[in-house]
TORLUMVEX-949901 format. One record per atom (N, C-alpha, C, CB): residue in one letter; atom name; x, y, z. Coordinates in steps of 0.05 Angstrom, whole numbers, plus 5000, padded with zeros to 4 digits. Glycine has a CB too. Example, Ala and Ser with C-alpha at 12.3 -4.5 7.8 and 13.67 -1.06 7.14 Angstrom:
BEGIN
residuo->A	atomo->N	c1->5264	c2->4886	c3->5156 .
residuo->A	atomo->CA	c1->5246	c2->4910	c3->5156 .
residuo->A	atomo->C	c1->5264	c2->4934	c3->5156 .
residuo->A	atomo->CB	c1->5226	c2->4911	c3->5181 .
residuo->S	atomo->N	c1->5257	c2->4955	c3->5142 .
residuo->S	atomo->CA	c1->5273	c2->4979	c3->5143 .
residuo->S	atomo->C	c1->5258	c2->5001	c3->5157 .
residuo->S	atomo->CB	c1->5282	c2->4988	c3->5114 .
end
This chain:
BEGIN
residuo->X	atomo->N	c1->3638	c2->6235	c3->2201 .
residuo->X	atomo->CA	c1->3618	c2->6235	c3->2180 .
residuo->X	atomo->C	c1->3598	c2->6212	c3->2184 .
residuo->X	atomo->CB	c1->3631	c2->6233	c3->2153 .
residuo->X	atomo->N	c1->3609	c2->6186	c3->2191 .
residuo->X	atomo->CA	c1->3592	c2->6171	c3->2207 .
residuo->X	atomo->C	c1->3567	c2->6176	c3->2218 .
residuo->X	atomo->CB	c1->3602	c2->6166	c3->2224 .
residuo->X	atomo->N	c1->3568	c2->6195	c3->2246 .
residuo->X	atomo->CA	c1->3550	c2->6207	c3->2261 .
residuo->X	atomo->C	c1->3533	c2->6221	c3->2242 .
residuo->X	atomo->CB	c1->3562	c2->6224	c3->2281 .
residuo->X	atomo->N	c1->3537	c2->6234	c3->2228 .
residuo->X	atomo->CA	c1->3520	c2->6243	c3->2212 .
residuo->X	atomo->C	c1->3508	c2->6231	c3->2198 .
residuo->X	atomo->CB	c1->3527	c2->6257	c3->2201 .
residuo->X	atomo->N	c1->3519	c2->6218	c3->2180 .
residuo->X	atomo->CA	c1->3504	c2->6201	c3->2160 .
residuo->X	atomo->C	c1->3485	c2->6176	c3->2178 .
residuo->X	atomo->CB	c1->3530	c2->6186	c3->2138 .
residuo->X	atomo->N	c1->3491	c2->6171	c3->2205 .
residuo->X	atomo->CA	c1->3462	c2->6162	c3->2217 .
residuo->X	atomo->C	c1->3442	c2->6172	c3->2224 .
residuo->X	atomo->CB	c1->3461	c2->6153	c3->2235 .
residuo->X	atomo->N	c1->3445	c2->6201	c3->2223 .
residuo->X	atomo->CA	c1->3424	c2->6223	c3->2245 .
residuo->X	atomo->C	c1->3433	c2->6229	c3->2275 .
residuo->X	atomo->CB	c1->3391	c2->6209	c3->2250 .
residuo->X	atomo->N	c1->3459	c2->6235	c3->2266 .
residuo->X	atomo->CA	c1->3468	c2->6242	c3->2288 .
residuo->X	atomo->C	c1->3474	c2->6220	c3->2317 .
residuo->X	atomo->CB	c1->3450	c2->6262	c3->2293 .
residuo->X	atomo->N	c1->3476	c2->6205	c3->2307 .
residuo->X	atomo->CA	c1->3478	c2->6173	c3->2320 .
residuo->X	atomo->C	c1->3503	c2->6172	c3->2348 .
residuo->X	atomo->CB	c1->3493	c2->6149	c3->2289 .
residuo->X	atomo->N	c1->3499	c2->6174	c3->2370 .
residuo->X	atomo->CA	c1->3526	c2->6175	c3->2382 .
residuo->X	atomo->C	c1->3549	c2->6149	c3->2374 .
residuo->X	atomo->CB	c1->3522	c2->6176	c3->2413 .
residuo->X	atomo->N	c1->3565	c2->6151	c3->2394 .
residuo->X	atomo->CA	c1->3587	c2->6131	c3->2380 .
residuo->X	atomo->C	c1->3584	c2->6107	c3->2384 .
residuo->X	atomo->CB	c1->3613	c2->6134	c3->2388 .
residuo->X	atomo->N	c1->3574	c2->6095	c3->2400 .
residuo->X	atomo->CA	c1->3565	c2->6073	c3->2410 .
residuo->X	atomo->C	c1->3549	c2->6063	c3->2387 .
residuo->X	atomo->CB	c1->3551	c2->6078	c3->2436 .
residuo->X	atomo->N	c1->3535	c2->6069	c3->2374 .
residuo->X	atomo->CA	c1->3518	c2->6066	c3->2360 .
residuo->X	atomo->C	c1->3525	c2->6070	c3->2326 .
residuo->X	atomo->CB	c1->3500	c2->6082	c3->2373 .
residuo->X	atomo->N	c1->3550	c2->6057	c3->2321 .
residuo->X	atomo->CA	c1->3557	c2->6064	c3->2296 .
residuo->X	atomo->C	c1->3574	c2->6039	c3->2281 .
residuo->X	atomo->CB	c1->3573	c2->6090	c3->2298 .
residuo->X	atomo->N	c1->3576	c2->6034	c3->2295 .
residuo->X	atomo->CA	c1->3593	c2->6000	c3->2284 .
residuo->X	atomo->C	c1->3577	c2->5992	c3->2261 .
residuo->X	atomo->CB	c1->3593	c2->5968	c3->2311 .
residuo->X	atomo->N	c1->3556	c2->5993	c3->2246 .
residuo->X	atomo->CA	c1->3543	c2->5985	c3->2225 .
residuo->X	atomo->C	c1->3554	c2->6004	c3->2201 .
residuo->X	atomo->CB	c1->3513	c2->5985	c3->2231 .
residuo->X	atomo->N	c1->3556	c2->6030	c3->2213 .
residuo->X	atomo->CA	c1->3558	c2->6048	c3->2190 .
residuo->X	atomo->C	c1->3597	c2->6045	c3->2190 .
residuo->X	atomo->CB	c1->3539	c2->6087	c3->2197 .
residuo->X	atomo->N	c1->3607	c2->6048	c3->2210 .
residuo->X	atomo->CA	c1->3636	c2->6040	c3->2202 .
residuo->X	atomo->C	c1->3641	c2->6017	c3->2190 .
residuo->X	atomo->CB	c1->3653	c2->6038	c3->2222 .
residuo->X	atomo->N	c1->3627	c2->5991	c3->2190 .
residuo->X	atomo->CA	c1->3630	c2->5962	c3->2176 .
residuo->X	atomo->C	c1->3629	c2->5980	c3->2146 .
residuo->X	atomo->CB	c1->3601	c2->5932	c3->2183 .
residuo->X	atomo->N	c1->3603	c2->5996	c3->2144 .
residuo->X	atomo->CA	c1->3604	c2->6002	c3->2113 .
residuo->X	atomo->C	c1->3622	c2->6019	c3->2102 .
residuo->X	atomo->CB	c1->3582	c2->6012	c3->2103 .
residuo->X	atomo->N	c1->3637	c2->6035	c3->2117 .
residuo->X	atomo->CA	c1->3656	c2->6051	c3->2103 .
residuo->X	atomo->C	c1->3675	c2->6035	c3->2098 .
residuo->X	atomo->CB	c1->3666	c2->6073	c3->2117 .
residuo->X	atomo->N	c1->3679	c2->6014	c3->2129 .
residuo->X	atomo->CA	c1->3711	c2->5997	c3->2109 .
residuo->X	atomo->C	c1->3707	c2->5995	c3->2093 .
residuo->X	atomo->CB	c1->3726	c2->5973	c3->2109 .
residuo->X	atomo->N	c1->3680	c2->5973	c3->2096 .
residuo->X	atomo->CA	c1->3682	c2->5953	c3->2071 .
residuo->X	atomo->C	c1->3678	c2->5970	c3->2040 .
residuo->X	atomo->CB	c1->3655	c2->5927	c3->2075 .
residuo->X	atomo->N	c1->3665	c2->5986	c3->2041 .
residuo->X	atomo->CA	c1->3672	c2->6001	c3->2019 .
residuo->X	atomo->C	c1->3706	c2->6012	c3->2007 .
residuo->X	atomo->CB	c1->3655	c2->6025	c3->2024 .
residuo->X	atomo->N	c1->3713	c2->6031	c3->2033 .
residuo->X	atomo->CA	c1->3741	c2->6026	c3->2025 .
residuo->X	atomo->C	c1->3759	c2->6012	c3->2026 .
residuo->X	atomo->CB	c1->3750	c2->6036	c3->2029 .
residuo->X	atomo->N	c1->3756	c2->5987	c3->2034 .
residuo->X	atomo->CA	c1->3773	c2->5958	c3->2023 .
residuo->X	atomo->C	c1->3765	c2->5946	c3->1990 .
residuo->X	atomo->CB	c1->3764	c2->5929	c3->2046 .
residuo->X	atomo->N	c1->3745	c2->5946	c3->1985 .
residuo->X	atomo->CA	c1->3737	c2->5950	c3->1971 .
residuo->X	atomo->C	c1->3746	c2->5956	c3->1944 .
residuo->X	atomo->CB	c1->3729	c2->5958	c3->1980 .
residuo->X	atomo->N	c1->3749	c2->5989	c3->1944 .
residuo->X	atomo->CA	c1->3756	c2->6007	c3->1933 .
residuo->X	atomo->C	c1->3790	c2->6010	c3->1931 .
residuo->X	atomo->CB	c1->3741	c2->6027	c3->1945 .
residuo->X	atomo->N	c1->3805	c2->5993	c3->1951 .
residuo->X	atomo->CA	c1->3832	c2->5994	c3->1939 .
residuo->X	atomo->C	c1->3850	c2->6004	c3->1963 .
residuo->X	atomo->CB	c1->3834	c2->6015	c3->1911 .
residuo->X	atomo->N	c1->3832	c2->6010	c3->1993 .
residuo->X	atomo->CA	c1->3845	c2->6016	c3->2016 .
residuo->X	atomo->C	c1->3863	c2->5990	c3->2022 .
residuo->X	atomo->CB	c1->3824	c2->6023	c3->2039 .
residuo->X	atomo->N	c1->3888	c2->6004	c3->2035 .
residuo->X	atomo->CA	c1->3907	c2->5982	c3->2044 .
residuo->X	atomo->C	c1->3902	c2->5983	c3->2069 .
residuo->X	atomo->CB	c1->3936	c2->5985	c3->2038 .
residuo->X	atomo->N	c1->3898	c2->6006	c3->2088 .
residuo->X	atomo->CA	c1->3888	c2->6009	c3->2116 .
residuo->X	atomo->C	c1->3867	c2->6015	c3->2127 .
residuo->X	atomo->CB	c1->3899	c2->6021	c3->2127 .
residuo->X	atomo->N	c1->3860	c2->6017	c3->2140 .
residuo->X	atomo->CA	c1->3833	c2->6031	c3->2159 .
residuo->X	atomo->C	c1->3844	c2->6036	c3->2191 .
residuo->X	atomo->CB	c1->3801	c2->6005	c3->2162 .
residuo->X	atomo->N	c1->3841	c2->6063	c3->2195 .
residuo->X	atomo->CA	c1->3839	c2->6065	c3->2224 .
residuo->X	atomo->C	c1->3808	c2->6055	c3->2231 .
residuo->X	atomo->CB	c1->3848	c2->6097	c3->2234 .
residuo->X	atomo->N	c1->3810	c2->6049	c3->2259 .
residuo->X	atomo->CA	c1->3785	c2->6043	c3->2271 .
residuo->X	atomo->C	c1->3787	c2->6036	c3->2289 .
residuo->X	atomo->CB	c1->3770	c2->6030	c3->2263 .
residuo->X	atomo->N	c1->3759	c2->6036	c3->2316 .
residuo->X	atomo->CA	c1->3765	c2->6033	c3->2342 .
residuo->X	atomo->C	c1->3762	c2->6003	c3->2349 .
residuo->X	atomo->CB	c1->3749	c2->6052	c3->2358 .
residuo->X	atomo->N	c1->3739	c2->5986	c3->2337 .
residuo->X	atomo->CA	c1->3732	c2->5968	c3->2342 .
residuo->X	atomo->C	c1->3742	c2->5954	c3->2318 .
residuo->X	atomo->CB	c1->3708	c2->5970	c3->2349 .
residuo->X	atomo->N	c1->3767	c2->5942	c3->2325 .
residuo->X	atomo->CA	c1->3788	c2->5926	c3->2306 .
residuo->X	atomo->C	c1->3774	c2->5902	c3->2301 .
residuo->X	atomo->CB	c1->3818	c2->5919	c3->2319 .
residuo->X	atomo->N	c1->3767	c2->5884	c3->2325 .
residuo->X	atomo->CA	c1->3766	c2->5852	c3->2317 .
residuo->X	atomo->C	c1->3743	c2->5857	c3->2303 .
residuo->X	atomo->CB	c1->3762	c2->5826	c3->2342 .
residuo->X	atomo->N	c1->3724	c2->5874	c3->2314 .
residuo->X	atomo->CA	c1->3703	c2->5874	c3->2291 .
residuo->X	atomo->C	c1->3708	c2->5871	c3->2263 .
residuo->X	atomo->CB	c1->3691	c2->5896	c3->2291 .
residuo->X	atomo->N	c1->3718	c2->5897	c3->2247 .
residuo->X	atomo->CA	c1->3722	c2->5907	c3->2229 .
residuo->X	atomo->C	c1->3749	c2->5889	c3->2215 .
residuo->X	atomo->CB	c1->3723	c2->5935	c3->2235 .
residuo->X	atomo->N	c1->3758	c2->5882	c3->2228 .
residuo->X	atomo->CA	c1->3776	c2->5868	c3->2208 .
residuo->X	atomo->C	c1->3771	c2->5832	c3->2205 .
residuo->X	atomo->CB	c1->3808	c2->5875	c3->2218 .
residuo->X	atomo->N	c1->3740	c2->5828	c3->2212 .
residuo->X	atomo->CA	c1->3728	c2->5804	c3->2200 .
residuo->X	atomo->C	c1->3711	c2->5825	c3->2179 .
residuo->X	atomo->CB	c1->3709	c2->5781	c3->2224 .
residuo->X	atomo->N	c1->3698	c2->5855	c3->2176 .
residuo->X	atomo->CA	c1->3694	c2->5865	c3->2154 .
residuo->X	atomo->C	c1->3712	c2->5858	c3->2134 .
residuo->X	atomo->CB	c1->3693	c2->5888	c3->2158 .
residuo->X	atomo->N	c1->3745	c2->5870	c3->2134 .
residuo->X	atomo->CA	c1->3763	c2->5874	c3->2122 .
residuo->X	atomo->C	c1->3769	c2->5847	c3->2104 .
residuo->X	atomo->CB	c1->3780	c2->5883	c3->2141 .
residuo->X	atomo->N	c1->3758	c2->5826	c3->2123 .
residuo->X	atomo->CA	c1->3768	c2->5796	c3->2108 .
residuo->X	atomo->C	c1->3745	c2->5794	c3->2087 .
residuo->X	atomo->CB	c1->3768	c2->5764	c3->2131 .
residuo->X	atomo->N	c1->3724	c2->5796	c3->2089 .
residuo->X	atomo->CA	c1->3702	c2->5793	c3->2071 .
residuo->X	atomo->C	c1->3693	c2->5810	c3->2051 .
residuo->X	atomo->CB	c1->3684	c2->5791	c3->2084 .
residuo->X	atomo->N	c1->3707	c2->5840	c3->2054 .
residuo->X	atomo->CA	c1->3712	c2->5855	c3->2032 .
residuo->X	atomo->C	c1->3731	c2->5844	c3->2015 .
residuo->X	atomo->CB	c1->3718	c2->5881	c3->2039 .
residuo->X	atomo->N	c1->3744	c2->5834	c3->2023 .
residuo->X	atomo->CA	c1->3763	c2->5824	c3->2012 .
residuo->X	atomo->C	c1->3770	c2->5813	c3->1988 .
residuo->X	atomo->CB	c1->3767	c2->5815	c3->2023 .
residuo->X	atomo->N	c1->3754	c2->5795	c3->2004 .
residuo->X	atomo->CA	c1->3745	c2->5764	c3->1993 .
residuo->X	atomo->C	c1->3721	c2->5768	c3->1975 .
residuo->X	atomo->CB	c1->3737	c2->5741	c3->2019 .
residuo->X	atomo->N	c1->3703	c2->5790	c3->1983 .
residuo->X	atomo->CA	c1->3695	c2->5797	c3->1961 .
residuo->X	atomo->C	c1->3697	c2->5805	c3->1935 .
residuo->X	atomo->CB	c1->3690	c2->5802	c3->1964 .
residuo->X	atomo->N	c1->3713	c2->5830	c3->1936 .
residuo->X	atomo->CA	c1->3746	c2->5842	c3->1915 .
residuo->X	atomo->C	c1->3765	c2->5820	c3->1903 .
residuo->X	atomo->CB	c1->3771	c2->5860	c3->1937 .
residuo->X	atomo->N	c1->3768	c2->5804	c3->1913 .
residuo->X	atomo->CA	c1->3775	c2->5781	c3->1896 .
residuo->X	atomo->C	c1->3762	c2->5765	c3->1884 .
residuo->X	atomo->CB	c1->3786	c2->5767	c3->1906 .
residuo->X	atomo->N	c1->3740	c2->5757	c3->1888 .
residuo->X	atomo->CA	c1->3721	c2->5748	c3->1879 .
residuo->X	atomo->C	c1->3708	c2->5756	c3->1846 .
residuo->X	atomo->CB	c1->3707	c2->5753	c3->1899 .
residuo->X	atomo->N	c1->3703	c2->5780	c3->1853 .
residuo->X	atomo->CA	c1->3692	c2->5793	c3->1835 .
residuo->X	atomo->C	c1->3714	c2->5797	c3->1815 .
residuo->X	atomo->CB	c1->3680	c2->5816	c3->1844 .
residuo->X	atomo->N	c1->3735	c2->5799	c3->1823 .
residuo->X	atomo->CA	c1->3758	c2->5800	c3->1796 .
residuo->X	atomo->C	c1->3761	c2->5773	c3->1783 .
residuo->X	atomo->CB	c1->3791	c2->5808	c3->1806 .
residuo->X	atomo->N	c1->3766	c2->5752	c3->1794 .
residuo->X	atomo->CA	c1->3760	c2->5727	c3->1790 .
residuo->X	atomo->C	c1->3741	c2->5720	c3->1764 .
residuo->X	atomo->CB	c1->3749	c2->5719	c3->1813 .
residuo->X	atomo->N	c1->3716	c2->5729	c3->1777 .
residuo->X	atomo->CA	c1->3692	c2->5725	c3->1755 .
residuo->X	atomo->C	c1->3696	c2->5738	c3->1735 .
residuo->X	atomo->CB	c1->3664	c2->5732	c3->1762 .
residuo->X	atomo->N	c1->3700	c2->5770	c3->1740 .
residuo->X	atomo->CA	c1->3713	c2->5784	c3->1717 .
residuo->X	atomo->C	c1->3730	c2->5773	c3->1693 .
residuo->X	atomo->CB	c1->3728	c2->5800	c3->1727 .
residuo->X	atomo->N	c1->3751	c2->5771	c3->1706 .
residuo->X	atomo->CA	c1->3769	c2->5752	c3->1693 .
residuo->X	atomo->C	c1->3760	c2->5730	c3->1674 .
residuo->X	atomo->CB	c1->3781	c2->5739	c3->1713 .
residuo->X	atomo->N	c1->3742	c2->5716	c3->1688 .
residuo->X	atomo->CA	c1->3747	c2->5690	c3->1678 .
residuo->X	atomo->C	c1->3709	c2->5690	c3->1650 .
residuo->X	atomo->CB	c1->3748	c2->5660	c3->1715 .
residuo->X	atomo->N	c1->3707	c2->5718	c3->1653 .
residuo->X	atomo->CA	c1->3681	c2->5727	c3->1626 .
residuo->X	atomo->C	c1->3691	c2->5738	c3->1610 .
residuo->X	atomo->CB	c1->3656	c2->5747	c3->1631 .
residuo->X	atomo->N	c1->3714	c2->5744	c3->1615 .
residuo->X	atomo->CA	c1->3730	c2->5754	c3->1592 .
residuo->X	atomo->C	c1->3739	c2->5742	c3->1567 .
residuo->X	atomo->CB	c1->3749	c2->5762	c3->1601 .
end
């Protein structure tokens, strides 16, 4: 779905739109991600993260 959602983008050419799926589904409450380009994506994975914590944090603490 990737490929598509760039315009047909080959694979080479997709590491931007996979950063956004993790990070959306880390995000969203994913515990895993398959993916090809690991070291990449799992400096995504840390910063979704860390974002997701973050934001609960602040949450939290307006409450």
């Amino acid at each position: 779905f990737i490929g598509i959602a760039l315009g047909n983008a080959p694979a080479q050419e997709r590491l931007e739109g996979t950063a956004a799926a993790v990070a959306l589904s880390v995000y969203n409450g994913a515990d895993i991600v398959r993916v090809h380009d690991v070291k990449e994506m799992a400096r995504v994975v840390r910063v979704a993260d860390a974002i997701k914590r973050e934001t609960f944090l602040m949450q939290r603490d307006l409450a």
